[in-house]
py3Dmol code that shows the C-alpha trace and the ligand (Angstrom):
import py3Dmol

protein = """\
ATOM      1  CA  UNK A   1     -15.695 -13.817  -6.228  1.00  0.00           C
ATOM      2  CA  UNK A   2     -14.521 -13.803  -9.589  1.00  0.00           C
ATOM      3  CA  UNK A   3     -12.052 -11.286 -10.637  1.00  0.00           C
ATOM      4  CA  UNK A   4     -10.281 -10.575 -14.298  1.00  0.00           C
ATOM      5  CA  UNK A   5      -7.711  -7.543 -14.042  1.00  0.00           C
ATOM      6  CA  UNK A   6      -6.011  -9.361 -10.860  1.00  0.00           C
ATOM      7  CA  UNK A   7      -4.970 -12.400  -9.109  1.00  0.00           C
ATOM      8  CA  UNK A   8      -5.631 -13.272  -5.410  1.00  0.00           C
ATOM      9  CA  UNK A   9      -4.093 -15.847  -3.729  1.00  0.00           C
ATOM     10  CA  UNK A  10      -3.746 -16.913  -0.052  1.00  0.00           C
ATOM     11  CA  UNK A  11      -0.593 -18.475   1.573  1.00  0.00           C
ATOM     12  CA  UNK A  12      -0.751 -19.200   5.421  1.00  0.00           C
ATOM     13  CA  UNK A  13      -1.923 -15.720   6.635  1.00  0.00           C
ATOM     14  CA  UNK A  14      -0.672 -13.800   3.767  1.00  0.00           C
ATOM     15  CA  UNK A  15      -3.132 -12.717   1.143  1.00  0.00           C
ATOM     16  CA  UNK A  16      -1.806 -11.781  -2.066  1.00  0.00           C
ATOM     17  CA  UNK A  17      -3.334  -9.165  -4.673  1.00  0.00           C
ATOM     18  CA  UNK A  18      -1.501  -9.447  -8.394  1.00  0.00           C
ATOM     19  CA  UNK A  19      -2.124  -6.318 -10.768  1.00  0.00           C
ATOM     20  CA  UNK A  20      -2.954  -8.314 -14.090  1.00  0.00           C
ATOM     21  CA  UNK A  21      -3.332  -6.636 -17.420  1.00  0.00           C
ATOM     22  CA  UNK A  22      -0.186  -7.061 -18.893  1.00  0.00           C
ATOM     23  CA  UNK A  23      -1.422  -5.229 -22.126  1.00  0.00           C
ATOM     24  CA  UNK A  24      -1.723  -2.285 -20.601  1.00  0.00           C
ATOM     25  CA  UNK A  25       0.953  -2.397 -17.778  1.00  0.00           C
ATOM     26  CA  UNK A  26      -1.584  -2.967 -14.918  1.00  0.00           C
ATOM     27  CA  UNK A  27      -3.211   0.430 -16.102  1.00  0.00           C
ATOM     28  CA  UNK A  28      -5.742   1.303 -13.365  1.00  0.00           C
ATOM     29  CA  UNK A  29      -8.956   1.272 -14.904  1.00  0.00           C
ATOM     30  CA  UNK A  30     -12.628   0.903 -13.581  1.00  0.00           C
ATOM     31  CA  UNK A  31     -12.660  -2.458 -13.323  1.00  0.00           C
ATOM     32  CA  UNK A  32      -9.313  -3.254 -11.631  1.00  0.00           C
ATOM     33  CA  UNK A  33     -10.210  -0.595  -9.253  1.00  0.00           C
ATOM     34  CA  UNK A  34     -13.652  -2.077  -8.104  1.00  0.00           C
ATOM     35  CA  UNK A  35     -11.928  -5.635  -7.973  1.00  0.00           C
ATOM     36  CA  UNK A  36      -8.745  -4.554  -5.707  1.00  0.00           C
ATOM     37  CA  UNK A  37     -11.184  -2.547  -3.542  1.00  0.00           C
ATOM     38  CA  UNK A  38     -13.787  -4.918  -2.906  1.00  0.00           C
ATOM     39  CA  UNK A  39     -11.264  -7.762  -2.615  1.00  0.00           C
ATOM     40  CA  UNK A  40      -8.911  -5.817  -0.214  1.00  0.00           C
ATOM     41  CA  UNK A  41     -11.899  -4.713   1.880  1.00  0.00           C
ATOM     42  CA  UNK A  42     -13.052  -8.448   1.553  1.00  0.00           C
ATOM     43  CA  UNK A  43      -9.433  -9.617   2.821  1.00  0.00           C
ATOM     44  CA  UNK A  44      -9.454  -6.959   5.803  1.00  0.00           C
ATOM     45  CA  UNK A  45     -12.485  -8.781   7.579  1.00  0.00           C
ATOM     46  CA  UNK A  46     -10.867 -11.577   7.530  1.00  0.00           C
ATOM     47  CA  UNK A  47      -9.544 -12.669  10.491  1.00  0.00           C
ATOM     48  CA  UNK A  48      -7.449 -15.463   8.651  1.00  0.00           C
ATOM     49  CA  UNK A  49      -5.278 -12.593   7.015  1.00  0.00           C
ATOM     50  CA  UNK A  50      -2.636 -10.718   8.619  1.00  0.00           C
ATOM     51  CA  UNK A  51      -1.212  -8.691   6.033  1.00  0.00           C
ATOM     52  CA  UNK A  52      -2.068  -7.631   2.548  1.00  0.00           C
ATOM     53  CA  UNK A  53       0.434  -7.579  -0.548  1.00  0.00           C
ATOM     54  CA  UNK A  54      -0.065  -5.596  -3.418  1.00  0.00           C
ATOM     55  CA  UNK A  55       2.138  -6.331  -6.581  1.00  0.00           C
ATOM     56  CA  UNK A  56       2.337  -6.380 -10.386  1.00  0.00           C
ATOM     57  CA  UNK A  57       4.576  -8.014 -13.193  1.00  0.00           C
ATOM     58  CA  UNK A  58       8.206  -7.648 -13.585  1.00  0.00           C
ATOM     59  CA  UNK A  59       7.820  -5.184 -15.897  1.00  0.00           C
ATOM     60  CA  UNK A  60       5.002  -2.540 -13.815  1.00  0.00           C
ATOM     61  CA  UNK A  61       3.442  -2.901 -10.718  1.00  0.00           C
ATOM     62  CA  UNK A  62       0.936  -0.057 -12.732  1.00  0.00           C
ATOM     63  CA  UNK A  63       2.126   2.394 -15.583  1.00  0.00           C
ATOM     64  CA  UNK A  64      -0.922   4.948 -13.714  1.00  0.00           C
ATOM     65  CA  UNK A  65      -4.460   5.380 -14.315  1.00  0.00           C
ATOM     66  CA  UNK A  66      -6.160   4.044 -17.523  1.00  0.00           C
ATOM     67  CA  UNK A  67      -4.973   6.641 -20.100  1.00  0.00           C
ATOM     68  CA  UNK A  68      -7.414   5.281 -23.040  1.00  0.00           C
ATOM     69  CA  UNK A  69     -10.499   5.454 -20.687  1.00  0.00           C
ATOM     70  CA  UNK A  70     -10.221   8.761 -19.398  1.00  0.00           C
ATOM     71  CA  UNK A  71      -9.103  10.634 -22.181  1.00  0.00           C
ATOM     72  CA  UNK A  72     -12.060  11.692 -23.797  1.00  0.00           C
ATOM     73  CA  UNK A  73     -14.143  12.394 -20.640  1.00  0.00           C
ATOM     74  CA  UNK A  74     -15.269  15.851 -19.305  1.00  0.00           C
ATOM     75  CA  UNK A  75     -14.798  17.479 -16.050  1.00  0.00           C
ATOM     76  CA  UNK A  76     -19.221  16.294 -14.905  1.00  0.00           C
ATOM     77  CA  UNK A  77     -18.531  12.506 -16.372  1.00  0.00           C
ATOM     78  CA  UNK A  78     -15.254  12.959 -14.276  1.00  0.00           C
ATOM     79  CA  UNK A  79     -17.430  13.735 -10.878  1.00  0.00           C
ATOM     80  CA  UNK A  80     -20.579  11.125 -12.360  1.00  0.00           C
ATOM     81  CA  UNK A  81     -18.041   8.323 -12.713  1.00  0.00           C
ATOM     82  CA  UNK A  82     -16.465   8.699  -9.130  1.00  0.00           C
ATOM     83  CA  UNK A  83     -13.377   6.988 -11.161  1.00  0.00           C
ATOM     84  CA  UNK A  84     -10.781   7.229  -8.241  1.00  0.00           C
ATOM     85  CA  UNK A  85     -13.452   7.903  -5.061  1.00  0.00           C
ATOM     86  CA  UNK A  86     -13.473   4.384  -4.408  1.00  0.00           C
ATOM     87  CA  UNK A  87      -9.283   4.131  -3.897  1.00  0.00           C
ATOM     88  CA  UNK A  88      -9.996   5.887  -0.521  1.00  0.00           C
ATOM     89  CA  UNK A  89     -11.368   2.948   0.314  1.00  0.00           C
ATOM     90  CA  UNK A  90      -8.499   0.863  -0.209  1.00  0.00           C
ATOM     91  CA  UNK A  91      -6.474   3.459   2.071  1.00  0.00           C
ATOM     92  CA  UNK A  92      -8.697   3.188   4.884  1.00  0.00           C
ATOM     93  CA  UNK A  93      -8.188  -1.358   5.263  1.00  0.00           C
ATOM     94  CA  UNK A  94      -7.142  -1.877   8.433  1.00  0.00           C
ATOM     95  CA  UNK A  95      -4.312  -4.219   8.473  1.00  0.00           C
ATOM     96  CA  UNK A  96      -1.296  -3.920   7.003  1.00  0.00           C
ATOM     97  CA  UNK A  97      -0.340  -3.666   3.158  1.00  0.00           C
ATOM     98  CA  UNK A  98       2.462  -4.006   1.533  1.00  0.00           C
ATOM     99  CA  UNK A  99       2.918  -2.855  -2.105  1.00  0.00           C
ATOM    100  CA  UNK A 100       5.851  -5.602  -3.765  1.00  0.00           C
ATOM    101  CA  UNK A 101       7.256  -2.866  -6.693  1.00  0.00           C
ATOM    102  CA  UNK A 102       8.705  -4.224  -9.600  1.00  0.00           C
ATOM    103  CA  UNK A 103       9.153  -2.198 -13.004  1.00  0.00           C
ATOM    104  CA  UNK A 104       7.190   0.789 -13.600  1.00  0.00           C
ATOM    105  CA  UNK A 105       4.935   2.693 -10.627  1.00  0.00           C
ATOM    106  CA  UNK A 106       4.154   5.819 -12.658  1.00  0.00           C
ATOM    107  CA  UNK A 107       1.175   7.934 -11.540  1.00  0.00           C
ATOM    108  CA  UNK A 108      -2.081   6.124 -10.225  1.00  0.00           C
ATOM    109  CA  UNK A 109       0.755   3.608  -9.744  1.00  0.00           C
ATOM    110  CA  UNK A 110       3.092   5.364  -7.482  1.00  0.00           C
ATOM    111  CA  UNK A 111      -0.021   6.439  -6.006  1.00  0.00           C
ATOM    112  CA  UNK A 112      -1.364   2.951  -4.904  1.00  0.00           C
ATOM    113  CA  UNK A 113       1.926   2.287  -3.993  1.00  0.00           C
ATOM    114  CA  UNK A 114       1.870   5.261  -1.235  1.00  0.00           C
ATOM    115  CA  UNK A 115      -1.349   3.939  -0.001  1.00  0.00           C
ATOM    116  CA  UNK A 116       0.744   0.938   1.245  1.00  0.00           C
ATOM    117  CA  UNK A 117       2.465   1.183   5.001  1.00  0.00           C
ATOM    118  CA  UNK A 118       5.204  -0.991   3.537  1.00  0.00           C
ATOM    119  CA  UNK A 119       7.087  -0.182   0.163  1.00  0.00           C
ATOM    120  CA  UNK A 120       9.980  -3.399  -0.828  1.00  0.00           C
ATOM    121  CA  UNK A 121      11.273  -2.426  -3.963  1.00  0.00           C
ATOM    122  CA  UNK A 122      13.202  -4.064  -6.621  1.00  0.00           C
ATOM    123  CA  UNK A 123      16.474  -2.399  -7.919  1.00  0.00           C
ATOM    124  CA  UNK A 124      14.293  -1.899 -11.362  1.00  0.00           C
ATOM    125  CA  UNK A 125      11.653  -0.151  -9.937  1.00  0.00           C
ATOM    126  CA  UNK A 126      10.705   3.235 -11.584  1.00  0.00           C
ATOM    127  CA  UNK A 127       8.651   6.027 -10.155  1.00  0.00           C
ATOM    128  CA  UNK A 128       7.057   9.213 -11.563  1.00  0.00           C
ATOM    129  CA  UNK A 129       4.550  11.385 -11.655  1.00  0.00           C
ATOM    130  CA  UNK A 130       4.040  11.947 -15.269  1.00  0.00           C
ATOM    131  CA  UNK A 131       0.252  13.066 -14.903  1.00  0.00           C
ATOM    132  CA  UNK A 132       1.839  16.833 -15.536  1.00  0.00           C
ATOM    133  CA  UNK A 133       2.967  16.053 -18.823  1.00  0.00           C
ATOM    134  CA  UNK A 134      -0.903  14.844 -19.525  1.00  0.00           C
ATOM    135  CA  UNK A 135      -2.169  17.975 -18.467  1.00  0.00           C
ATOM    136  CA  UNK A 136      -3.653  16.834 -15.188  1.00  0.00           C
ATOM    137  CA  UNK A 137      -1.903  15.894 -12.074  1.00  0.00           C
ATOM    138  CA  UNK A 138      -1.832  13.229  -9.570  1.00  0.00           C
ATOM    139  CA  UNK A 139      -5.806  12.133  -8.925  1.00  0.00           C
ATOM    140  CA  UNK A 140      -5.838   9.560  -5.500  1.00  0.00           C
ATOM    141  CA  UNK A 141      -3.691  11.185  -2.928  1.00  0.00           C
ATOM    142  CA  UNK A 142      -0.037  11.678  -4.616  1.00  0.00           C
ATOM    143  CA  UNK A 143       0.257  15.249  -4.009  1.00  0.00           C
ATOM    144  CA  UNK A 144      -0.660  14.970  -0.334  1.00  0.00           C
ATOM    145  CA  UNK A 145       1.056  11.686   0.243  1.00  0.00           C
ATOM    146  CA  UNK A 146       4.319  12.267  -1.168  1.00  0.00           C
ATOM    147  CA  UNK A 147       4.580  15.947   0.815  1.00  0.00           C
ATOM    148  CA  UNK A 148       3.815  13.938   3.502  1.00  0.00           C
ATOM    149  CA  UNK A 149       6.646  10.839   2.909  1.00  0.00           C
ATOM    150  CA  UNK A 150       9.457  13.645   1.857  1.00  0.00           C
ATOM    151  CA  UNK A 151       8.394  17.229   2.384  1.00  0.00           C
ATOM    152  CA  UNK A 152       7.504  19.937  -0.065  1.00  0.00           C
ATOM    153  CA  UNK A 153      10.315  20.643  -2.011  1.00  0.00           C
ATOM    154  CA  UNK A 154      11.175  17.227  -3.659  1.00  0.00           C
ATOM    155  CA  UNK A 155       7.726  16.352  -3.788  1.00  0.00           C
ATOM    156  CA  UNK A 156       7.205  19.524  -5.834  1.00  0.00           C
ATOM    157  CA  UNK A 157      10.099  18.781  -7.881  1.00  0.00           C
ATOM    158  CA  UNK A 158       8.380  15.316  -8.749  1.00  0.00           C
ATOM    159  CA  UNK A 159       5.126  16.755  -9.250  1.00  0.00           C
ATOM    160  CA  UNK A 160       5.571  19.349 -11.378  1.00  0.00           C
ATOM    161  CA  UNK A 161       8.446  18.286 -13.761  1.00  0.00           C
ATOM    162  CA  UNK A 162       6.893  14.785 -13.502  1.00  0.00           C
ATOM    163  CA  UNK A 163      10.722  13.166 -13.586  1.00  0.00           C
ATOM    164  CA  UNK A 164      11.007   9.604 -13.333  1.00  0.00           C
ATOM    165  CA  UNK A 165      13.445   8.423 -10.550  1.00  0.00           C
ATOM    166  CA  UNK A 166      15.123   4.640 -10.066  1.00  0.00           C
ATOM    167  CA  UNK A 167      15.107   2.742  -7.047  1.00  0.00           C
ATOM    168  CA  UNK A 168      18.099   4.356  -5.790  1.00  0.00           C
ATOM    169  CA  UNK A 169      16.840   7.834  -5.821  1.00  0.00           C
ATOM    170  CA  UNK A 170      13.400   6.324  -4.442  1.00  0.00           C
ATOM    171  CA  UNK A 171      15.872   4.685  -1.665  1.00  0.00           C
ATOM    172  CA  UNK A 172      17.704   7.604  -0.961  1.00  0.00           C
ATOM    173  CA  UNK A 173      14.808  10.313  -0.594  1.00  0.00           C
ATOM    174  CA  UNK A 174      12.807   7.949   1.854  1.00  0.00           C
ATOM    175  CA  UNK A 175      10.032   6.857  -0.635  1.00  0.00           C
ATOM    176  CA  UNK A 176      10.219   3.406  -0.281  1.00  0.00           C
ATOM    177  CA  UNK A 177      10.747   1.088   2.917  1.00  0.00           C
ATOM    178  CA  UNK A 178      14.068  -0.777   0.962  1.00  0.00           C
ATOM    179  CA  UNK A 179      15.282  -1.792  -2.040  1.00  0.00           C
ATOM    180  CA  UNK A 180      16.837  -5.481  -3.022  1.00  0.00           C
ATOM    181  CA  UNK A 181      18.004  -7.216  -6.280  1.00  0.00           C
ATOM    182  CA  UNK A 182      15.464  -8.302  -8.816  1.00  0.00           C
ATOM    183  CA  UNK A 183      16.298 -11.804  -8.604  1.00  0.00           C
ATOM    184  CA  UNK A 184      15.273 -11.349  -4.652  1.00  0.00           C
ATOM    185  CA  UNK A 185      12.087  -9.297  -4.209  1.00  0.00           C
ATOM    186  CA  UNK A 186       9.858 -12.462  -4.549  1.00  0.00           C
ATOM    187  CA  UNK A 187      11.363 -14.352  -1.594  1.00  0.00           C
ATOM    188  CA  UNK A 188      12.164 -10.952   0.241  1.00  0.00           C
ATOM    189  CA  UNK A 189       8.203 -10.514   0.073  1.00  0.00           C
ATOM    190  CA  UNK A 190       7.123 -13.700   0.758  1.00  0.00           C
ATOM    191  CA  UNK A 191       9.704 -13.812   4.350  1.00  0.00           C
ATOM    192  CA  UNK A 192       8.673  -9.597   4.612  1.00  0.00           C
ATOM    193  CA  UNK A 193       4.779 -10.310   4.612  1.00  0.00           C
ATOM    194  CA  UNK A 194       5.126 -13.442   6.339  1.00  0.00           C
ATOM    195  CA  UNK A 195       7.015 -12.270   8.811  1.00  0.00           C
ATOM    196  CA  UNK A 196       4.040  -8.938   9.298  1.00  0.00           C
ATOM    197  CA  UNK A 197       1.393 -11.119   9.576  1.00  0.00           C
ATOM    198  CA  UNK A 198       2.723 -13.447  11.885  1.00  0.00           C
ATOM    199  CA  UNK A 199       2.297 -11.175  14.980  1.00  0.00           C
ATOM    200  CA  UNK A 200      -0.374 -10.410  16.370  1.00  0.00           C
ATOM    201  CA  UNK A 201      -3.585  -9.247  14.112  1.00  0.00           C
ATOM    202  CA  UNK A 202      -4.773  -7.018  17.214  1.00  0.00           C
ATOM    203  CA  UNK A 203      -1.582  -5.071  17.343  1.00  0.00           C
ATOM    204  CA  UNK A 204      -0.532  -5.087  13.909  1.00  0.00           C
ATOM    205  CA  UNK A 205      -4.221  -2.936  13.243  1.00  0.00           C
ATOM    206  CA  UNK A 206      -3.258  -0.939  16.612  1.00  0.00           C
ATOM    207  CA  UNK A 207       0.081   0.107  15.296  1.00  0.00           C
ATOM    208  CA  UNK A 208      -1.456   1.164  12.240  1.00  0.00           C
ATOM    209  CA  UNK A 209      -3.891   3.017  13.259  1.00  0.00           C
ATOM    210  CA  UNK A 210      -1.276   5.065  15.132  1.00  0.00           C
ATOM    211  CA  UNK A 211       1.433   5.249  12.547  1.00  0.00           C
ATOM    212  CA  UNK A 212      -1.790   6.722  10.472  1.00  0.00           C
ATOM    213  CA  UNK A 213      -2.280   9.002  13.103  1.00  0.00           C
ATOM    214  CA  UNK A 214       0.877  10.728  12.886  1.00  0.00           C
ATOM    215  CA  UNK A 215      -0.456  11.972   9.615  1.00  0.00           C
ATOM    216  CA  UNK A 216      -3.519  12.785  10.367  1.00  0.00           C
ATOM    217  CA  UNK A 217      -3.126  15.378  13.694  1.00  0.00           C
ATOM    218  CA  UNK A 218      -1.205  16.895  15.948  1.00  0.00           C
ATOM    219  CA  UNK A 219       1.022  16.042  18.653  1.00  0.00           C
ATOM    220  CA  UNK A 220      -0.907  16.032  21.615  1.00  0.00           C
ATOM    221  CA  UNK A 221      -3.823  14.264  19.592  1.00  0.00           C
ATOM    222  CA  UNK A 222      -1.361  11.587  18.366  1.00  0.00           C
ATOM    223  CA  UNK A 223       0.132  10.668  21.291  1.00  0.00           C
ATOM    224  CA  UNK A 224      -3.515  10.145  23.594  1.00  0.00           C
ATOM    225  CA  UNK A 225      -4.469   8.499  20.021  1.00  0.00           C
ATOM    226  CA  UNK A 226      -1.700   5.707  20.634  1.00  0.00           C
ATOM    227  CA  UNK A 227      -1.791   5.736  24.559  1.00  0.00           C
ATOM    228  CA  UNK A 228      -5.161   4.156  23.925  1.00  0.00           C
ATOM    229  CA  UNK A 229      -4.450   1.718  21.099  1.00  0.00           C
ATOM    230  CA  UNK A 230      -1.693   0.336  23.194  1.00  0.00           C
ATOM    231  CA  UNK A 231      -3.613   0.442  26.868  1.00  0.00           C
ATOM    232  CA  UNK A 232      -6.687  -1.262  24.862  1.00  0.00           C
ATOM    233  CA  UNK A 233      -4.201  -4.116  23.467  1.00  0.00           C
ATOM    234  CA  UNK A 234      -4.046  -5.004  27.205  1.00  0.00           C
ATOM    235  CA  UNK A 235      -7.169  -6.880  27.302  1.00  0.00           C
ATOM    236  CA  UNK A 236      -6.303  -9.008  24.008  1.00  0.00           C
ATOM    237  CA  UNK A 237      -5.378 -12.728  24.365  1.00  0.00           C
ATOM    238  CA  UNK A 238      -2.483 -11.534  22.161  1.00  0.00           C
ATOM    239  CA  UNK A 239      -0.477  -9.397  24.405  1.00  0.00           C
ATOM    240  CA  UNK A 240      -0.962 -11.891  27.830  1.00  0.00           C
ATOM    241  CA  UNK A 241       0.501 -14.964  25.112  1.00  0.00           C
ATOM    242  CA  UNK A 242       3.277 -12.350  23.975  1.00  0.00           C
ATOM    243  CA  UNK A 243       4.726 -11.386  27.063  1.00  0.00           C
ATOM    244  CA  UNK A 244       4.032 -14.821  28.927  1.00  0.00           C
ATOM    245  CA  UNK A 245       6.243 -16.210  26.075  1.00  0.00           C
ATOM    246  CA  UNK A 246       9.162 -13.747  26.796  1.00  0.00           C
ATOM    247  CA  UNK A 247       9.028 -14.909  30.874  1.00  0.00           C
ATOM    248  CA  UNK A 248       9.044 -18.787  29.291  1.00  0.00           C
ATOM    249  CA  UNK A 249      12.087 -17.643  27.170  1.00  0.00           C
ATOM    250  CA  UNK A 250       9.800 -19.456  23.541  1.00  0.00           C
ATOM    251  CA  UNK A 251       8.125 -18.057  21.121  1.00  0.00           C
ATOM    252  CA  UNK A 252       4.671 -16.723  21.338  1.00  0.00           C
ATOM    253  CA  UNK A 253       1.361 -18.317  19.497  1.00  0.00           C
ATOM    254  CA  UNK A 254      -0.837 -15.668  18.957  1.00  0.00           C
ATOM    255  CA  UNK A 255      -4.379 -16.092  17.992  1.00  0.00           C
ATOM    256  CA  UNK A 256      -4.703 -13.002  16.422  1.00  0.00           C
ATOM    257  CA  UNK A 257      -7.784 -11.935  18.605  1.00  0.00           C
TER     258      UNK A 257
END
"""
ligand_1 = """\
55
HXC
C -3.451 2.998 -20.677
C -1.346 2.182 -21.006
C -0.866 2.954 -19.936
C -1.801 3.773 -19.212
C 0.792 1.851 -20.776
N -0.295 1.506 -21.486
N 0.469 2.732 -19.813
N -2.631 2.199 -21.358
N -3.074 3.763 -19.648
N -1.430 4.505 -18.174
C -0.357 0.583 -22.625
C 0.255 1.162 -23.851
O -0.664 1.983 -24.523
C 0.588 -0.082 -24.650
O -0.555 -0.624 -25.264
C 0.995 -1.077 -23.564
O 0.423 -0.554 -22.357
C 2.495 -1.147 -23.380
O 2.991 0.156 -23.194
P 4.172 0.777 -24.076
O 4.047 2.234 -24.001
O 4.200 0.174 -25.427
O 5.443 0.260 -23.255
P 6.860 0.962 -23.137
O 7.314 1.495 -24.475
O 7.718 -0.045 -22.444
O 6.653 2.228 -22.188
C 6.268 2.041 -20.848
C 5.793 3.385 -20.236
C 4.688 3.990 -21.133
C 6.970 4.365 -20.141
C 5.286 3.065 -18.840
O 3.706 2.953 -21.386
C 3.983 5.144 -20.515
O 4.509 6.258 -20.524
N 2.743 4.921 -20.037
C 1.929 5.996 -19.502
C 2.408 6.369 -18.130
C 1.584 7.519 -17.569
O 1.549 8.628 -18.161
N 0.902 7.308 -16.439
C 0.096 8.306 -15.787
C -1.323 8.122 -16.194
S -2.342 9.383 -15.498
P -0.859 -0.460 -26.847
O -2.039 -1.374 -27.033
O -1.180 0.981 -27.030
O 0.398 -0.886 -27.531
C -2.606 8.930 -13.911
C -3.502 9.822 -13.133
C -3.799 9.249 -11.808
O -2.122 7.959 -13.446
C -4.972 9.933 -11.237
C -5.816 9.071 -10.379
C -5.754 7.602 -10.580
"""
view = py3Dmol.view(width=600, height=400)
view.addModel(protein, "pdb")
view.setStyle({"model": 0}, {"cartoon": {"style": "trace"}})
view.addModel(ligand_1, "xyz")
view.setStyle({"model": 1}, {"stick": {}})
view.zoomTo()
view.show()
């Protein structure tokens, strides 16, 4: 389908998803939402796809939410809307994303960036939660997300002083997966999400679905959780291909089912 506030592309078993509104910074509004939803939920039924990226311009992966679009709603156009309900969506695909961060990832931006199980970011990568400083706060998941990726107190710290931190900072607290030179994050991607969805599709959704797991219950309920996923990957094509290729000492050709 056609889409106008982003670019999709497909390279081997890559798909690619390219925040584009440059005049606004890849501002989040309706319309990019319902295209990056329905395309990623598109893209995650697709057994030709093995991993998802998620990426922007040099200068912002997304600068937040649409600012302009909100700003003169109430609390009941708000709720009537359902302007972020659909994001969950995009947090529930099954395979793996990867959000490529380049430039600003302020608010709704950071945000979609947490929604991703992978964060490569470039050394000029920027992220805040400035939503405080608007008189709101974070809308699709930042609060609970970032307590989540580096505990309470330097998620509040973020939250509530809405500070912008570099990739360094980002590095060093544990927000993103790694951080390399602008001049490398598009390679870096391309071998990063190549690599991903390379392996097999039936584990890579297995080892999600645990990892997710760990932040959604306990313990006990965790570890039965990913007992199963990797007792049930026993019966894929997948895992008899993977390990018959370690006893041949070559690589394995998985077909992903
Ligand atoms: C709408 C935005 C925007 C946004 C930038 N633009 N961010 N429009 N919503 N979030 C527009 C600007 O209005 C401007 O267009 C153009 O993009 C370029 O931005 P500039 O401000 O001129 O660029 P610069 O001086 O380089 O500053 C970059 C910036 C600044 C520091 C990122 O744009 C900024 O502070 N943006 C807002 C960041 C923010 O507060 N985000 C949180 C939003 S709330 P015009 O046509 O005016 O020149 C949020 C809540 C999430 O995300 C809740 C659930 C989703």
């Amino acid at each position: 389908p056609e889409t106008e506030t982003i670019r999709v592309e497909r390279r081997g078993r890559v798909a690619w998803i390219t925040l584009d509104r440059p005049e606004a910074l890849n501002a989040l509004n309706a319309q990019l939402m319902r295209e990056v939803v329905a395309t990623a939920k598109e893209l995650d039924a697709d057994d030709g796809v093995g991993a998802i990226v998620v990426t922007g311009s040099e200068k912002a992966f997304a600068a937040g939410a649409d600012i302009k679009e909100m700003a003169d709603k109430s609390a009941a156009e708000m709720r009537e809307a359902d302007h972020f309900g659909p994001w969950l969506e995009f947090a529930r695909v099954r395979k793996p994303v990867i959000a490529v961060v380049s430039g600003y990832a302020l608010g709704g931006g950071f945000e979609l960036a947490l929604m991703c199980d992978v964060i490569l970011a470039s050394d000029t990568a920027q992220f805040g939660f400035p939503e405080i400083g608007l008189g709101v706060i974070p809308g699709i998941g930042g609060t609970q997300r970032i307590v989540r990726a580096i505990g309470y107190p330097k998620a509040a710290e973020l939250v509530l002083t809405g500070r912008r931190i570099d990739a360094a900072e980002a590095d060093s607290l544990g927000i993103v997966s790694r951080v390399v030179p602008a001049a490398e994050l598009q390679a870096e991607a391309e071998r990063l999400a190549t690599e991903i969805a390379g392996r097999s599709l039936p584990a890579l959704v297995a080892a999600k679905a645990a990892l997710d797991a760990a932040l959604e219950t306990g313990l006990e309920a965790g570890l039965a959780l990913e007992a199963e996923q990797f007792t049930a990957l026993f019966d894929t094509e997948d895992q008899k291909e993977g390990m018959a290729a370690f006893r041949e000492k070559r690589q394995p050709e998985f077909r992903h089912r």
